[in-house]
C-alpha positions, 0 to 999 in steps of 0.5 A: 366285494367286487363292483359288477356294475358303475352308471352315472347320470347328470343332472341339472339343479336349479337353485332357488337364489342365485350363490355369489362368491369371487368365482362368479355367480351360481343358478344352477348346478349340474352334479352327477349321480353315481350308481355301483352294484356290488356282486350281491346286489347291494346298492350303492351312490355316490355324487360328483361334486365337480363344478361346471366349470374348472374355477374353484376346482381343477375338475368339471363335471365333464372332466371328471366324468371322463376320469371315472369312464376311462381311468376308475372303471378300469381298475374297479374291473378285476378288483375285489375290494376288503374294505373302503380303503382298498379303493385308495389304494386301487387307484394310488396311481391316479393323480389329482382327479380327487371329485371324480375318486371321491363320487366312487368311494362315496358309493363304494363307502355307501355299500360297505356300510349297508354290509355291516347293517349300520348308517354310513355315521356309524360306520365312519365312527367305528373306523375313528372309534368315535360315536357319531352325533344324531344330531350336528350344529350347521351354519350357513355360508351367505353368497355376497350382495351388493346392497348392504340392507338386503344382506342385513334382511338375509343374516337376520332371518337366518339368524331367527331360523337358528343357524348357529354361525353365518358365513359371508362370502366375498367377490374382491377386496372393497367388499371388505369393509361391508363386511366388517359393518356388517359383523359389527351389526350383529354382535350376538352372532358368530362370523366366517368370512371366506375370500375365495382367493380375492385378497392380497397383502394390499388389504393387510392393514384392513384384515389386521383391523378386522382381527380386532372384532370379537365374532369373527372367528376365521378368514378363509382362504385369503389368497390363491390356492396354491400359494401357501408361502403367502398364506404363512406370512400372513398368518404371521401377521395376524391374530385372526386365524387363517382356515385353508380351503381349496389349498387342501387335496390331500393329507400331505396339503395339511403336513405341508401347511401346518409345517409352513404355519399356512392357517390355524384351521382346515375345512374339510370337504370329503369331496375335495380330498378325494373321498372319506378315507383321506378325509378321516386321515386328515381329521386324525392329523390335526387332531394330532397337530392341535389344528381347528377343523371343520365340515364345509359344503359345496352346494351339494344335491342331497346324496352329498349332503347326506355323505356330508352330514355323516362326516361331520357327526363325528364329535372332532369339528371345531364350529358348526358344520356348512350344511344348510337345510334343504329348503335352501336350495334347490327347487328339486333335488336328487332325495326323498327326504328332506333335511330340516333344520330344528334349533340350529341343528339338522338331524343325521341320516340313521337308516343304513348307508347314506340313509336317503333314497333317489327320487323315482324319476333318478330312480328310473333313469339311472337303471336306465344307464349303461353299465360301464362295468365290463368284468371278464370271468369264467 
């Protein structure tokens, strides 16, 4: 397969309530639309999952825009592709930049599948040799509130709604507390609780208390992300199983912390390690080492809650899956269709490749933008 043409464009979603979390509050939320034409015609897309802003990520949107302009596009010019997992070894020499690989692979993946006339779920599962769910369990990942009764308001409708395991977020260490009320209160559900690196070993006698609740499943990503020391100890002194989250970039994170004994479990972002292909690889290694594992989100627009989606149908996922419905979100969003939740679970997409389609103003607009593509060929 060779790539004749790769155009981005931005755009601006506004989420319908603002998303809490130790890194800041979020309104709106810029991700990137990838397109990539193969020599056919076929078309495929992707998302850039990057972040406005370098916080929970080393990437922003601009960053890695400019990674695929200047440093992906380059190498796709002269290639010609087998297989999705060509891409990888295409741009092996390319560190870090892992959302800015992913959003290509996503789209390079989208048009290898539409290839083999099967849904992007089916093709990820005939590479796992594993039979894709129509159907997967989705919980919901809360932002955090100040007030204790409107959070109590927000867990109960989303509980009625039929999420299956709710996620609290929290911004810094005297939230804790509030939180544990809070899974005391709703002893009928399943509990997450995500850090996002706002503890420390100040809190340990805290956590070791909160290890003691029944439905609390994991704390996530406690401390900074790149200390996976800190992590090991922790988890030494815990029966509470730690999940790694923005320390994971690559299969050789996941070797790296299950040598240390870092976490019990891995929410895998397929964006965060750099695209499907290292995500499978992944998936495959703790398969192996026995290690808990689930599909986490990161406030996709709908082509990335697509691409999700099709990962998280494999039959290898520990607990029910970040992927909210769509009404959750955004006031607008990139897709036509809509993802729906039905007795807590979302149906997966089975139409070939991603399965959804632009909305006709992304649509226009992105066969509007330049080809970065430029290929030199007799």
């Amino acid at each position: 397969m060779k790539v004749v043409r790769l155009a981005f464009l931005p755009v601006k979603l506004i989420l319908k309530h603002p998303f809490a979390t130790s890194h800041g509050a979020t309104t709106t939320r810029w991700v990137t639309i990838i397109e990539v034409v193969d020599q056919t015609g076929y078309r495929g897309y992707g998302e850039l999952e990057a972040f406005d802003e370098p916080t929970y990520l080393p990437e922003s949107q601009i960053t890695a825009r400019w990674v695929i302009q200047s440093q992906i596009v380059p190498r796709l010019q002269t290639a010609d592709l087998k297989c999705p997992q060509d891409f990888v070894e295409l741009m092996a020499d390319l560190q870090g930049n892992q959302t800015a690989k992913a959003a290509v692979e996503m789209a390079i993946w989208d048009l290898f599948a539409q290839h083999q006339q099967m849904s992007l779920a089916q093709y990820l599962g005939q590479f796992m040799s594993l039979k894709p769910q129509n159907k997967i369990a989705v919980g919901i990942s809360l932002g955090a509130q100040a007030d204790l009764k409107v959070q109590q308001q927000i867990i109960t409708r989303a509980l009625a709604k039929g999420y299956q395991r709710i996620k609290l977020k929290l911004r810094n260490s005297q939230e804790l507390s509030q939180a544990a009320e809070l899974i005391r209160q709703f002893p009928q559900a399943n509990f997450m609780l995500d850090a996002n690196s706002c503890l420390s070993f100040q809190q340990l006698t805290q956590l070791q208390n909160l290890a003691e609740l029944p439905n609390l499943l994991l704390l996530e990503q406690p401390f900074e992300p790149t200390d996976l020391v800190s992590h090991a100890q922790l988890q030494q002194h815990l029966k509470l199983d730690l999940c790694l989250d923005e320390n994971i970039f690559s299969l050789v994170d996941v070797k790296t912390a299950v040598a240390l004994g870092s976490c019990r479990a891995i929410n895998l972002k397929a964006s965060r390690v750099g695209g499907f292909t290292t995500a499978l690889r992944i998936v495959n290694y703790c398969l192996q080492q026995q290690l808990k594992i689930w599909c986490g989100g990161m406030l996709e627009g709908g082509i990335g809650r697509a691409a999700s989606l099709a990962l998280a149908s494999l039959p290898v996922f520990n607990y029910p899956s970040d992927l909210s419905a769509s009404d959750r979100y955004y006031q607008a969003d990139l897709i036509n269709e809509d993802f729906i939740l039905e007795n807590g679970q979302i149906k997966v997409p089975t139409q070939l490749g991603l399965g959804v389609s632009l909305k006709p103003i992304y649509l226009k607009k992105i066969k509007q933008q330049p080809n970065l593509i430029c290929r030199n060929e007799e």
